[in-house]
ChimeraX commands (.cxc) that place a marker at each C-alpha (Angstrom):
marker #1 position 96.54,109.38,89.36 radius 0.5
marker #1 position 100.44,109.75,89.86 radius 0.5
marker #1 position 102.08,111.27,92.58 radius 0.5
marker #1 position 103.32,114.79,92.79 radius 0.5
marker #1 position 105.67,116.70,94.90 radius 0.5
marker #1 position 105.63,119.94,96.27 radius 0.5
marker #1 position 108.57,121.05,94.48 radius 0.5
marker #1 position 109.42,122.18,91.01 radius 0.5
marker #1 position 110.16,125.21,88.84 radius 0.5
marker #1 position 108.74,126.47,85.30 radius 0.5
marker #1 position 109.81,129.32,83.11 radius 0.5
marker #1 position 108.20,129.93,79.60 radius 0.5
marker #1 position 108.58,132.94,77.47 radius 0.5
marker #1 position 106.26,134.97,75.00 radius 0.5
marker #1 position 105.34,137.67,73.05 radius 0.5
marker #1 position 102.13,139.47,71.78 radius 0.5
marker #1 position 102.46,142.23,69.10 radius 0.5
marker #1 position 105.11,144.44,70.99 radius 0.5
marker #1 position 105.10,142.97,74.61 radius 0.5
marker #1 position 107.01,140.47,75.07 radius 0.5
marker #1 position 107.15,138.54,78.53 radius 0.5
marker #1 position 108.14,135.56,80.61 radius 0.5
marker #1 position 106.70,133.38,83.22 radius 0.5
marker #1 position 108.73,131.77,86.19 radius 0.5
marker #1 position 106.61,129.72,88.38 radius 0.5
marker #1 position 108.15,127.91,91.51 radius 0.5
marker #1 position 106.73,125.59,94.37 radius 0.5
marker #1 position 108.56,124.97,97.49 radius 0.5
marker #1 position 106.57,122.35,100.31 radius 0.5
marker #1 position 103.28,123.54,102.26 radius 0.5
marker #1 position 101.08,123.04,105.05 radius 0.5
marker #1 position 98.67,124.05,102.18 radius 0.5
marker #1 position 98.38,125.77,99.01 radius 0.5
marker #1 position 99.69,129.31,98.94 radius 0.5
marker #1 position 99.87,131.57,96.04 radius 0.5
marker #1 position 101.66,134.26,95.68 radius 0.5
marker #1 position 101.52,136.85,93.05 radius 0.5
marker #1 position 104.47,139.26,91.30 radius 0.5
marker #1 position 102.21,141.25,88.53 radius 0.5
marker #1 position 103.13,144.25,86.45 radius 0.5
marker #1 position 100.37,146.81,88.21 radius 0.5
marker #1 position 97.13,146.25,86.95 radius 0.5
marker #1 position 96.70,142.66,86.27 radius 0.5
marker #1 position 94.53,142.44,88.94 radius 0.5
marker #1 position 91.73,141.07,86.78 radius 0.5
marker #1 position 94.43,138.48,85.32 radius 0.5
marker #1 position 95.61,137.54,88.96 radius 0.5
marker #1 position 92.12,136.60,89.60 radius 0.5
marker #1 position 91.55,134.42,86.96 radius 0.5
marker #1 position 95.05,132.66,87.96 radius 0.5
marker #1 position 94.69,131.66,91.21 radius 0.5
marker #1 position 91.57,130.03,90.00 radius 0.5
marker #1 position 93.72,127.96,87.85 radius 0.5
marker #1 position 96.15,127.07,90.10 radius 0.5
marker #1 position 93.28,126.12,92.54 radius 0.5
marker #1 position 92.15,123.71,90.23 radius 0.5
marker #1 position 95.35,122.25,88.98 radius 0.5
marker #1 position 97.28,121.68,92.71 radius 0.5
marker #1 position 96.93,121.04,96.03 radius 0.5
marker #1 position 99.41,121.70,98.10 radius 0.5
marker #1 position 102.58,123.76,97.91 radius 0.5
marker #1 position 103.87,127.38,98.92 radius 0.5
marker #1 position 103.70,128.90,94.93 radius 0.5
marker #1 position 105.77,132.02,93.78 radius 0.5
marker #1 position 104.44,133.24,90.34 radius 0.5
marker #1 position 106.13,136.53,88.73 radius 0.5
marker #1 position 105.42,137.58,85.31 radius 0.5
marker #1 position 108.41,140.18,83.78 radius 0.5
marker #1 position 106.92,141.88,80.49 radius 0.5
marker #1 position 108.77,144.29,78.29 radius 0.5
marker #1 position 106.83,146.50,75.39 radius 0.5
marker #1 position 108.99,146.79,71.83 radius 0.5
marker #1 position 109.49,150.48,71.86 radius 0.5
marker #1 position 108.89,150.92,68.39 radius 0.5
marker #1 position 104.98,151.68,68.53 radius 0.5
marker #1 position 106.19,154.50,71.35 radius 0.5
marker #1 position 104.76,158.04,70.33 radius 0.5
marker #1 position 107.23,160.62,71.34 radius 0.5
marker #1 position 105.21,163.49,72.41 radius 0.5
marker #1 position 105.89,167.18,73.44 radius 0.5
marker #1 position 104.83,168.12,77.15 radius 0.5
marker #1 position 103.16,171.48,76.55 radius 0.5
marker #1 position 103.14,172.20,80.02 radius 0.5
marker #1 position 106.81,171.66,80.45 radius 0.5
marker #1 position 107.95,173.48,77.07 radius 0.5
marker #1 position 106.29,176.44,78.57 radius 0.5
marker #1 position 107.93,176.11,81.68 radius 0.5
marker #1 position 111.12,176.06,80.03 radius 0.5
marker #1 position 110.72,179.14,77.55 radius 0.5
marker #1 position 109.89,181.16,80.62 radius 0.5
marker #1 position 112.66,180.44,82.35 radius 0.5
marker #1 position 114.38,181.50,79.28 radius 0.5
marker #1 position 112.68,184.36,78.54 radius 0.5
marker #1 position 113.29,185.83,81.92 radius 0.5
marker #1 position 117.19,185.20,81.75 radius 0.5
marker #1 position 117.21,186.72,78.21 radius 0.5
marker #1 position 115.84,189.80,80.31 radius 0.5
marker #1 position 118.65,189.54,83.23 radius 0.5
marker #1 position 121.22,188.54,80.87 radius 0.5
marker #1 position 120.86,190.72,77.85 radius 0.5
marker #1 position 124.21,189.68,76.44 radius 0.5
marker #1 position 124.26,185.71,77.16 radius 0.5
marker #1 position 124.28,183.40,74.26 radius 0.5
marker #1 position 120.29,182.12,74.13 radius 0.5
marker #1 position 119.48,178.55,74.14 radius 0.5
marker #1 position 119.70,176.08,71.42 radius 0.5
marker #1 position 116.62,174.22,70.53 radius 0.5
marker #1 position 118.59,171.35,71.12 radius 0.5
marker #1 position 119.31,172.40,74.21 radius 0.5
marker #1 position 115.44,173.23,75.38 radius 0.5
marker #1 position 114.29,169.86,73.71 radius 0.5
marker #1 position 117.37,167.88,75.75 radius 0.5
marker #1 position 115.38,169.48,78.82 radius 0.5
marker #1 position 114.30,166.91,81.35 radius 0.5
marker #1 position 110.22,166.08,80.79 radius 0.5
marker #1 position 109.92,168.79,77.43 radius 0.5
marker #1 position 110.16,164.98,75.24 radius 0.5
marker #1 position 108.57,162.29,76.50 radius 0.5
marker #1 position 108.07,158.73,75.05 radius 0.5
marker #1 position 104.51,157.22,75.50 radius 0.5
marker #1 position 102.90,153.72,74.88 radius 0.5
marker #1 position 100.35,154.02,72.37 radius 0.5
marker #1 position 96.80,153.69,74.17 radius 0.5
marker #1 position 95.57,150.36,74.23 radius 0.5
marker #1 position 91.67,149.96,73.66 radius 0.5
marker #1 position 89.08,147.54,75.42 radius 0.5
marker #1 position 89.93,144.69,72.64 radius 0.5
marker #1 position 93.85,145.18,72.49 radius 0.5
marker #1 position 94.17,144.99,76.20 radius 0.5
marker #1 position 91.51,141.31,76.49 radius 0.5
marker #1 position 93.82,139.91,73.76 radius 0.5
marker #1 position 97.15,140.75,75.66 radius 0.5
marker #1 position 95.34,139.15,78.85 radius 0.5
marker #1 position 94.53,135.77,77.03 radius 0.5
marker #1 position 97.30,135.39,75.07 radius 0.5
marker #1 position 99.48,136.08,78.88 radius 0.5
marker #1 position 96.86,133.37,80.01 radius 0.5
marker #1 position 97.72,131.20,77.70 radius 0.5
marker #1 position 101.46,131.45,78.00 radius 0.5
marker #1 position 100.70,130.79,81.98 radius 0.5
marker #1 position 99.18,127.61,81.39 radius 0.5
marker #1 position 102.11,126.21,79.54 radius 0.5
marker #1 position 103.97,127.30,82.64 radius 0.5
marker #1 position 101.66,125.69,84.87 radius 0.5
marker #1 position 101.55,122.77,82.75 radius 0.5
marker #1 position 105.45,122.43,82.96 radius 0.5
marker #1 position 105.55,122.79,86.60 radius 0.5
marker #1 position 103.25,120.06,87.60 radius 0.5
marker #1 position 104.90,117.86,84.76 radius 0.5
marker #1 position 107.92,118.52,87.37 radius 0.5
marker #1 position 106.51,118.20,90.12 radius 0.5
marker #1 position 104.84,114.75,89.05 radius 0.5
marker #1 position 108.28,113.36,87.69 radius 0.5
marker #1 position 109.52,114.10,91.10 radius 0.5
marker #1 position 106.42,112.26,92.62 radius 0.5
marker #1 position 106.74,109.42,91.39 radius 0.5
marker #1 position 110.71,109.21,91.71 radius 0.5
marker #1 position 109.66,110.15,96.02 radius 0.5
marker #1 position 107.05,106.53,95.10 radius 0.5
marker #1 position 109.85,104.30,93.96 radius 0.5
marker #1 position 111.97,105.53,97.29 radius 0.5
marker #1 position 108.90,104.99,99.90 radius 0.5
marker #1 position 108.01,101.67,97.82 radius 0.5
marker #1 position 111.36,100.41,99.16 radius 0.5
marker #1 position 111.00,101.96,102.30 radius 0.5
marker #1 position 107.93,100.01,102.68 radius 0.5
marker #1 position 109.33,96.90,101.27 radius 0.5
marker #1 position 111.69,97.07,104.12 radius 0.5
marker #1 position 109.78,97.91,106.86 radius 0.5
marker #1 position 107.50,94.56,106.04 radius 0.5
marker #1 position 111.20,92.83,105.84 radius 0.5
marker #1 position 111.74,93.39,109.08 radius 0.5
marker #1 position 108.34,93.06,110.35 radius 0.5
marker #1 position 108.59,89.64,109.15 radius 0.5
marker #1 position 111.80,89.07,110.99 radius 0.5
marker #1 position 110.44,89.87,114.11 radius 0.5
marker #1 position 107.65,87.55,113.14 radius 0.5
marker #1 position 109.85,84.51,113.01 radius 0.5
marker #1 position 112.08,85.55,115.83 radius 0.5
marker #1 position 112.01,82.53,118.23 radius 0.5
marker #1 position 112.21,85.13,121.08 radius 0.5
marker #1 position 109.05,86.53,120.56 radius 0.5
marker #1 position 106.67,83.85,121.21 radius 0.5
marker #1 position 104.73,83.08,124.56 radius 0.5
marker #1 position 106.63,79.99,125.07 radius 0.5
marker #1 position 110.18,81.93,124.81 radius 0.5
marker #1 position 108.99,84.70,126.82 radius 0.5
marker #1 position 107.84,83.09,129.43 radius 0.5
marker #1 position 110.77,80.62,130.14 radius 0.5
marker #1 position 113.20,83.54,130.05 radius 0.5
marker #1 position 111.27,84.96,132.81 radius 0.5
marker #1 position 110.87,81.78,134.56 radius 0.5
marker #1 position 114.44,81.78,134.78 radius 0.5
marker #1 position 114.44,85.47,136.26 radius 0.5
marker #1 position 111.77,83.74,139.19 radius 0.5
marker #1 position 114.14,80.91,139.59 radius 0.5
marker #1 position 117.28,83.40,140.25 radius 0.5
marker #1 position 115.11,85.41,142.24 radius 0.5
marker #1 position 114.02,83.39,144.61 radius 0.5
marker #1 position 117.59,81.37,144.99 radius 0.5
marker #1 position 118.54,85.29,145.99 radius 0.5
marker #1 position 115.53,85.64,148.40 radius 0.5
marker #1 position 113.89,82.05,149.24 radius 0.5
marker #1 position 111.12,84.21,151.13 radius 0.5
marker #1 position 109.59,85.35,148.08 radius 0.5
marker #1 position 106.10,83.92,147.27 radius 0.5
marker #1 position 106.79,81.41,144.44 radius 0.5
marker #1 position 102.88,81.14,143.54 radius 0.5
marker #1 position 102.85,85.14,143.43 radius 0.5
marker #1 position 105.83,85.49,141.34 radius 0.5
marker #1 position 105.09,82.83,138.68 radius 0.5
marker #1 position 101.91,84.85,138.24 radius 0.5
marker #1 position 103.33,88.26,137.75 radius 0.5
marker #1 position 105.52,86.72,135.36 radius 0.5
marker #1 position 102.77,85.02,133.65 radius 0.5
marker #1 position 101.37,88.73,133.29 radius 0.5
marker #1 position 104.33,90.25,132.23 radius 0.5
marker #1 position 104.87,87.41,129.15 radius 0.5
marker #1 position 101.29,88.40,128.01 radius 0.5
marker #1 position 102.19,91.55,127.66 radius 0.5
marker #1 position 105.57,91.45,126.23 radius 0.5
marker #1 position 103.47,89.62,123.02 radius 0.5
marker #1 position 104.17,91.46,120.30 radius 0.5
marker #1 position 101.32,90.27,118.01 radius 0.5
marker #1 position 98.75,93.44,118.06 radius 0.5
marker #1 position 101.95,95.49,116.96 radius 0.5
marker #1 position 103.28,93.07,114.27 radius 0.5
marker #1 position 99.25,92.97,113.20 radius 0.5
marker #1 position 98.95,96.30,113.14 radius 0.5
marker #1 position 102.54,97.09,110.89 radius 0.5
marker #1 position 101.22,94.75,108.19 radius 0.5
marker #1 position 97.52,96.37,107.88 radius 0.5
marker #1 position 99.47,99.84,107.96 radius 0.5
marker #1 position 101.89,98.55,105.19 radius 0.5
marker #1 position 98.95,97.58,103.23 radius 0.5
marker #1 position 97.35,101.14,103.54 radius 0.5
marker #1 position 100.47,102.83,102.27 radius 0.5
marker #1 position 100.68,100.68,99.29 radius 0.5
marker #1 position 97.26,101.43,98.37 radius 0.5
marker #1 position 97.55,105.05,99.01 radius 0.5
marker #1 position 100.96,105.05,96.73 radius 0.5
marker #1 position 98.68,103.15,94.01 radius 0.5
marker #1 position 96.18,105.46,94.13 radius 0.5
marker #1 position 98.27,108.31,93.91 radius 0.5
marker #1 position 97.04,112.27,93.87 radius 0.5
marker #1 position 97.39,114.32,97.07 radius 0.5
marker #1 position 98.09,111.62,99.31 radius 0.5
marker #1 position 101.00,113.25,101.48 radius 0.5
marker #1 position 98.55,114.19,104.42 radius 0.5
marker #1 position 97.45,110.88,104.49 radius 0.5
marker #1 position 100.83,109.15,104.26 radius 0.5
marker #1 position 101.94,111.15,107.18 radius 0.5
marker #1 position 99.41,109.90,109.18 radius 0.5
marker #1 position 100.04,106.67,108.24 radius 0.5
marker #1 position 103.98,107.40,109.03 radius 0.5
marker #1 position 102.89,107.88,113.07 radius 0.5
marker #1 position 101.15,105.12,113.60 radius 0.5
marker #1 position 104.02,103.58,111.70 radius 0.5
marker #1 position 106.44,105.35,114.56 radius 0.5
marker #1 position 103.87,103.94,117.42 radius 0.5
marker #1 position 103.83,100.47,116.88 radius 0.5
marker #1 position 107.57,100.69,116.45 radius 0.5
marker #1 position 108.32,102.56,119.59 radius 0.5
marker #1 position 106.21,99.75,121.68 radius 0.5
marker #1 position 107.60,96.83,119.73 radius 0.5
marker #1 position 110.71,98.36,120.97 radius 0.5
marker #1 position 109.07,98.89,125.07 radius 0.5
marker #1 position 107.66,95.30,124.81 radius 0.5
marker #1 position 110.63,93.59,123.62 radius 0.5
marker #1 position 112.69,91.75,126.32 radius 0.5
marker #1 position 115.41,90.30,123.70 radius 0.5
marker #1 position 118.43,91.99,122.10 radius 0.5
marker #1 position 117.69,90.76,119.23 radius 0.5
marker #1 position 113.87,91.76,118.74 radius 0.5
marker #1 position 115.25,95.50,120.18 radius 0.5
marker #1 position 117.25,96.09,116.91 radius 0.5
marker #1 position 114.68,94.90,114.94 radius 0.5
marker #1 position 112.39,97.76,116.44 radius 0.5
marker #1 position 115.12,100.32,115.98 radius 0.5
marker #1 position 116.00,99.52,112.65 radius 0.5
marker #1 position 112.35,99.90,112.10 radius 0.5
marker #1 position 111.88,103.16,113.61 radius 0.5
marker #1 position 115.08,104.56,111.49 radius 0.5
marker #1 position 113.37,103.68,108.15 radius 0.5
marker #1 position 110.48,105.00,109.28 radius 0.5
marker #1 position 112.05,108.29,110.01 radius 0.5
marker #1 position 113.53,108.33,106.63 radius 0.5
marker #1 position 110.41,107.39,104.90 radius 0.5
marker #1 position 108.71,110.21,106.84 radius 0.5
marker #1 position 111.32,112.75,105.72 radius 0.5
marker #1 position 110.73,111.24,101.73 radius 0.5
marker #1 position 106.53,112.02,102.77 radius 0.5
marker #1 position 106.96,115.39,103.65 radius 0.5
marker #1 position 108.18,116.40,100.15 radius 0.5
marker #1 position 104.52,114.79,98.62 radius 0.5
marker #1 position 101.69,116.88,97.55 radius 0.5
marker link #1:1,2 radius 0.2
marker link #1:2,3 radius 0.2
marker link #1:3,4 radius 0.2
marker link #1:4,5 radius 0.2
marker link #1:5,6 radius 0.2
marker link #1:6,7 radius 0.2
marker link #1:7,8 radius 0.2
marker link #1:8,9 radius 0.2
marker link #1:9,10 radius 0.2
marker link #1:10,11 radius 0.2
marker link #1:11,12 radius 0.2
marker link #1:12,13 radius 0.2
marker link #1:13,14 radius 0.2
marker link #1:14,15 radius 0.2
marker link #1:15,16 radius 0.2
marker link #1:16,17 radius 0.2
marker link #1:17,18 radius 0.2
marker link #1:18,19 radius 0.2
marker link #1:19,20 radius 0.2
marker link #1:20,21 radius 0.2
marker link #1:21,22 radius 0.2
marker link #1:22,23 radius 0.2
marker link #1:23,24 radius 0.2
marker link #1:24,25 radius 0.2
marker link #1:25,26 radius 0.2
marker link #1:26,27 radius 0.2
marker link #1:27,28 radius 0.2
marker link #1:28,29 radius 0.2
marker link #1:29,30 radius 0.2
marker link #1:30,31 radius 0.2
marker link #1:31,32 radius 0.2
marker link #1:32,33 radius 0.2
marker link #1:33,34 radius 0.2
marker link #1:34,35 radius 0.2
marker link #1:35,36 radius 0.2
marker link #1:36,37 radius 0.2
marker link #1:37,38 radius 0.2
marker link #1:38,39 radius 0.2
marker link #1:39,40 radius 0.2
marker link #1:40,41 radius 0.2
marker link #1:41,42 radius 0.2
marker link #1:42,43 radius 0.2
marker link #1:43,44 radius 0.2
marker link #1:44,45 radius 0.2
marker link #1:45,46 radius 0.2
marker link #1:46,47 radius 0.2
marker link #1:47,48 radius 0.2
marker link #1:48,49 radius 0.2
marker link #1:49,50 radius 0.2
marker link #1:50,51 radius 0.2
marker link #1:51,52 radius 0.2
marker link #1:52,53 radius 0.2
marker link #1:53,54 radius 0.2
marker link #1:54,55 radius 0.2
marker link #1:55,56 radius 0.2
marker link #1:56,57 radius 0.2
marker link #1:57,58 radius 0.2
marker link #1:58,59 radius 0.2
marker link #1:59,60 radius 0.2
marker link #1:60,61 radius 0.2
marker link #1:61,62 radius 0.2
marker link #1:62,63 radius 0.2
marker link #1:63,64 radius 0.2
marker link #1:64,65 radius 0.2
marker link #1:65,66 radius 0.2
marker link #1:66,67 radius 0.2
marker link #1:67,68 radius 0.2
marker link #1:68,69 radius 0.2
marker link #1:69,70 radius 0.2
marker link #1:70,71 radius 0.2
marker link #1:71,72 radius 0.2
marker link #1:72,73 radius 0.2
marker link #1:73,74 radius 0.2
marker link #1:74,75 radius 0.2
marker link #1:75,76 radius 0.2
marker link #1:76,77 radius 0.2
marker link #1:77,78 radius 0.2
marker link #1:78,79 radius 0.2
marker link #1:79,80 radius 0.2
marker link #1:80,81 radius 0.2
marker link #1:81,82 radius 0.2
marker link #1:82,83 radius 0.2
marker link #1:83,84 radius 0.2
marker link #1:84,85 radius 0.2
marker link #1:85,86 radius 0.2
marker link #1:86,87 radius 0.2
marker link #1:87,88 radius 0.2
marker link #1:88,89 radius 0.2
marker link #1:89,90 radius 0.2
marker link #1:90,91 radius 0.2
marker link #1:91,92 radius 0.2
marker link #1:92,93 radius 0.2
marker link #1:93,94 radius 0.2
marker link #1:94,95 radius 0.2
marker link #1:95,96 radius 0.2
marker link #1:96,97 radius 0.2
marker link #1:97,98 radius 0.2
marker link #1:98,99 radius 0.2
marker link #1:99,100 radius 0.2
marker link #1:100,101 radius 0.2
marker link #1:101,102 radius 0.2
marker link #1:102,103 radius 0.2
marker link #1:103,104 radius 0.2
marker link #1:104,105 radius 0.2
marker link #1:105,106 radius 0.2
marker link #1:106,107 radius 0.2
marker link #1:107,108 radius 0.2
marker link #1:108,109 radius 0.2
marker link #1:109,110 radius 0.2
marker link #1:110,111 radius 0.2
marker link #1:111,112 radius 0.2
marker link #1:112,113 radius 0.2
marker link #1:113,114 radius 0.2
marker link #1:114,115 radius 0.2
marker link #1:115,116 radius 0.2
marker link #1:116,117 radius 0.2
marker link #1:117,118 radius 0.2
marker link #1:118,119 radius 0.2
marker link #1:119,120 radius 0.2
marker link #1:120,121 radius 0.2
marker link #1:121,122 radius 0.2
marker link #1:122,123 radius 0.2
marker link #1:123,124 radius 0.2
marker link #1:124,125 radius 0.2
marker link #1:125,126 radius 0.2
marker link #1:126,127 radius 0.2
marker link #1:127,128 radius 0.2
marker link #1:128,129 radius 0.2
marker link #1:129,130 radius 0.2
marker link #1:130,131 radius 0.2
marker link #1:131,132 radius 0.2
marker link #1:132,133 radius 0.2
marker link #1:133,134 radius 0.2
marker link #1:134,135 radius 0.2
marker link #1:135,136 radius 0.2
marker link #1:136,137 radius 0.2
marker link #1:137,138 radius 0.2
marker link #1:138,139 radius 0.2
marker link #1:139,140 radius 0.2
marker link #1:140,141 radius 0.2
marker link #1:141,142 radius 0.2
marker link #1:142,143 radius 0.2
marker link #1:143,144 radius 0.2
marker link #1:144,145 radius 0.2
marker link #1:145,146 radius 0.2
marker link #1:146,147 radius 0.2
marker link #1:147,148 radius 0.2
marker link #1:148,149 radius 0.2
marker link #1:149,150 radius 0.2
marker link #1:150,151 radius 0.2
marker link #1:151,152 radius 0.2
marker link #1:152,153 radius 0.2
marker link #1:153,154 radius 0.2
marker link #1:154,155 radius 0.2
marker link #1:155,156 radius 0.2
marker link #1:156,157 radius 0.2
marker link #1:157,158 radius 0.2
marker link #1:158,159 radius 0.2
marker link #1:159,160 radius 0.2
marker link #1:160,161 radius 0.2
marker link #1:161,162 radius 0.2
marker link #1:162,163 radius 0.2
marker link #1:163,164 radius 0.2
marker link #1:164,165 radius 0.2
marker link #1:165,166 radius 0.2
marker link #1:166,167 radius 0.2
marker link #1:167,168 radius 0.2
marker link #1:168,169 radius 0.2
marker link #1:169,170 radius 0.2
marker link #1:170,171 radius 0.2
marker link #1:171,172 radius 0.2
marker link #1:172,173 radius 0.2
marker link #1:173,174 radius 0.2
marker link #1:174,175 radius 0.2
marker link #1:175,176 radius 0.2
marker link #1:176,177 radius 0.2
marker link #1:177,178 radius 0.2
marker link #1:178,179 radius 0.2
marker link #1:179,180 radius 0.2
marker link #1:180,181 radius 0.2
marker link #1:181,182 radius 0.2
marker link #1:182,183 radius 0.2
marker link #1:183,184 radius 0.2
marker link #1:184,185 radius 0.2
marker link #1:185,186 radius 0.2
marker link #1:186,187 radius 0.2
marker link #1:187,188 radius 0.2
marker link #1:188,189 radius 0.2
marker link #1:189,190 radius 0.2
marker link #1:190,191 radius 0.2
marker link #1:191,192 radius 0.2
marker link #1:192,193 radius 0.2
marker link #1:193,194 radius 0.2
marker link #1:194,195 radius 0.2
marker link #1:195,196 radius 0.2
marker link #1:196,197 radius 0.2
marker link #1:197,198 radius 0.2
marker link #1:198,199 radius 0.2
marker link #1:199,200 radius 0.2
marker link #1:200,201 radius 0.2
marker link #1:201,202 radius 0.2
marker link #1:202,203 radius 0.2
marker link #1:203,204 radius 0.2
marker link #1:204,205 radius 0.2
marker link #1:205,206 radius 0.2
marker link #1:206,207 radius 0.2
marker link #1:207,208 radius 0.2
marker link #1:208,209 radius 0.2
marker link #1:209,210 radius 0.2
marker link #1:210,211 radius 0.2
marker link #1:211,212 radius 0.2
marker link #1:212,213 radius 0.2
marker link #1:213,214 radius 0.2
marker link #1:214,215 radius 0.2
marker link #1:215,216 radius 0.2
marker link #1:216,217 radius 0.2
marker link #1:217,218 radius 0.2
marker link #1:218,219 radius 0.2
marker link #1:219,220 radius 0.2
marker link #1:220,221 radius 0.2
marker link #1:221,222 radius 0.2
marker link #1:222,223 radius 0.2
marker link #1:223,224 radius 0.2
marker link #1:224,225 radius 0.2
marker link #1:225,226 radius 0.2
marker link #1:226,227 radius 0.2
marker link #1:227,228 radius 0.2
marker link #1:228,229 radius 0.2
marker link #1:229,230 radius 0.2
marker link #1:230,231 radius 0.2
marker link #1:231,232 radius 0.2
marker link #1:232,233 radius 0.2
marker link #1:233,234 radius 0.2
marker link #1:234,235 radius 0.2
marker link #1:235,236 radius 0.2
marker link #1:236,237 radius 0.2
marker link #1:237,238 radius 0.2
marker link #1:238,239 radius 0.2
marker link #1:239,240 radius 0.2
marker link #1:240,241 radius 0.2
marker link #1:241,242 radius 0.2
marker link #1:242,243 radius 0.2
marker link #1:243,244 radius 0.2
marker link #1:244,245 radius 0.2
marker link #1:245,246 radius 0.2
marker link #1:246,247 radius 0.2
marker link #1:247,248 radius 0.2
marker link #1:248,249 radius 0.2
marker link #1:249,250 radius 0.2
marker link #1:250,251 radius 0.2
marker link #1:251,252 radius 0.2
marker link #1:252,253 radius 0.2
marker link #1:253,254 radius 0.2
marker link #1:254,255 radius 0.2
marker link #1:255,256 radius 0.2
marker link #1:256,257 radius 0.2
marker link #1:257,258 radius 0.2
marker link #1:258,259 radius 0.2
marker link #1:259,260 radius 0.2
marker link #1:260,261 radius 0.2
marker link #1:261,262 radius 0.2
marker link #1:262,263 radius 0.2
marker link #1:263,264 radius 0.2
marker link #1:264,265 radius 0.2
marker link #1:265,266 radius 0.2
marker link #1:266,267 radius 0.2
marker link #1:267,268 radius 0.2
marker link #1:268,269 radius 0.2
marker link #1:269,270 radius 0.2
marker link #1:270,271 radius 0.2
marker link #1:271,272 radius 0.2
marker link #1:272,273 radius 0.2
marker link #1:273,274 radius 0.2
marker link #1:274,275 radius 0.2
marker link #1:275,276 radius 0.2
marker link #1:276,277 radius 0.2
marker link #1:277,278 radius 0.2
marker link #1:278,279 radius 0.2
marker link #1:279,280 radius 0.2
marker link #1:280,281 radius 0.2
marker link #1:281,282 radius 0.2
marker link #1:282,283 radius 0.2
marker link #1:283,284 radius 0.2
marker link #1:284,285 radius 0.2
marker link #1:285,286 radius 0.2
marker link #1:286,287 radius 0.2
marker link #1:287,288 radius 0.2
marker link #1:288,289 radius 0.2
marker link #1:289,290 radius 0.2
marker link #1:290,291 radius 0.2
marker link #1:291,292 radius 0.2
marker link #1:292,293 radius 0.2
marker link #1:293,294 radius 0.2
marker link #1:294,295 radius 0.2
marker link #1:295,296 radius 0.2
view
């Protein structure tokens, strides 16, 4: 499966008889998936069968769908209002009474009347209105279709990035590997050199006791678990990235522990040199993380 973002935008047009229409889908990042809905009223029925799409289709993402559909007036009836024609000859009627010598209304002028005309949508029956719904369904899946067609192109350019990411956060793992400061040996004659000053300072200090605590402290300056644990994590991302799908959760995880072993590499390092390796770690972590976030 290939990897998708959360972002990405869709618009597709289309017509049925005398509606015409157009879709715009568009997907921002999300804790989850969240739909959300702009339908001409009563499309409720249509909404329904949407989400279930969607549902199906992504994962993740915060989703704004709006639909804007326009009918051809052509097949509009224009009707009399009965009711309002003979609202409007009353009115007359009673002026004519008042105002024996005013010049009466054109019919023109009654018909111009405010709600005498009115323009109305043919009815639609049962049929007419299921084939407007599946031929708007139909449209919508195009839409759909486009916007995960952007959202994977964007996925997989987000792999490429994290692939190098990853790359370069095993580069530098491996430096730290070969570092001649990090082995026991090193360790422990740099702080053998701390005793020695020490106890030129303060020739009371237990020799014996010191030597210990410095044997201690070299065993746990080792930076081996950490190193071990960066590879096995590098691994799991690579797979993950393979695999592809909705992997972003995971990945995120994955970033942390990334972040932990970096941030004690960085405690347990007692050399300049092994330091920047753990910060430059820790700052391509934090970009990779920031590439992550955008991931389905």
């Amino acid at each position: 499966m290939a990897l998708s973002s959360m972002t990405g935008f869709a618009r597709v047009e289309g017509s049925h008889g005398a509606v015409r229409w157009h879709w715009e889908l568009r997907s921002v990042n999300g804790k989850s998936l969240d739909l959300r809905f702009r339908l001409p009223p009563g499309m409720e029925d249509l909404e329904a069968q949407l989400r279930e799409r969607c549902g199906k289709a992504l994962a993740r993402g915060n989703v704004s769908i709006s639909l804007s559909l326009q009918r051809d007036q052509g097949d509009a009836v224009l009707t009399i209002n009965e009711a309002a024609l003979e609202a409007v000859l009353h009115a007359v009627q009673l002026l004519k009474r008042r105002l024996p010598e005013a010049v009466p209304p054109s019919l023109d002028g009654i018909l111009a009347h405010k709600g005498v005309l009115e323009l109305r949508e043919p009815v639609e029956d049962e049929e007419a209105r299921a084939a407007l719904s599946a031929a708007l369904a139909a449209s919508f899946d195009k839409a759909l279709k486009a916007l995960i067609g952007m959202r994977k192109a964007e996925g997989t350019a987000i792999g490429s990035v994290l692939e190098g990411q990853l790359a370069a956060i095993a580069v530098a793992a491996d430096a730290a590997e070969r570092h001649p400061a990090r082995t026991a040996e090193a360790i422990r004659d740099r702080l053998a050199a701390q005793v020695a000053a020490l106890l030129e300072a303060a020739p009371a200090l237990d020799p014996q006791r010191l030597h210990q605590e410095a044997v201690l402290l070299a065993t746990r300056a080792d930076i081996r678990e950490e190193l071990d644990r960066l590879a096995a994590h590098v691994a799991a991302a690579r797979k993950l990235l393979a695999d592809g799908g909705p992997v972003g959760r995971k990945l995120d995880f994955l970033a942390q522990e990334f972040n932990r072993e970096a941030n004690t590499l960085c405690s347990k390092s007692n050399d300049v040199a092994l330091t920047a390796i753990g910060l430059e770690l820790k700052s391509v972590i934090d970009q990779m993380r920031e590439q992550i976030q955008n991931l389905e």
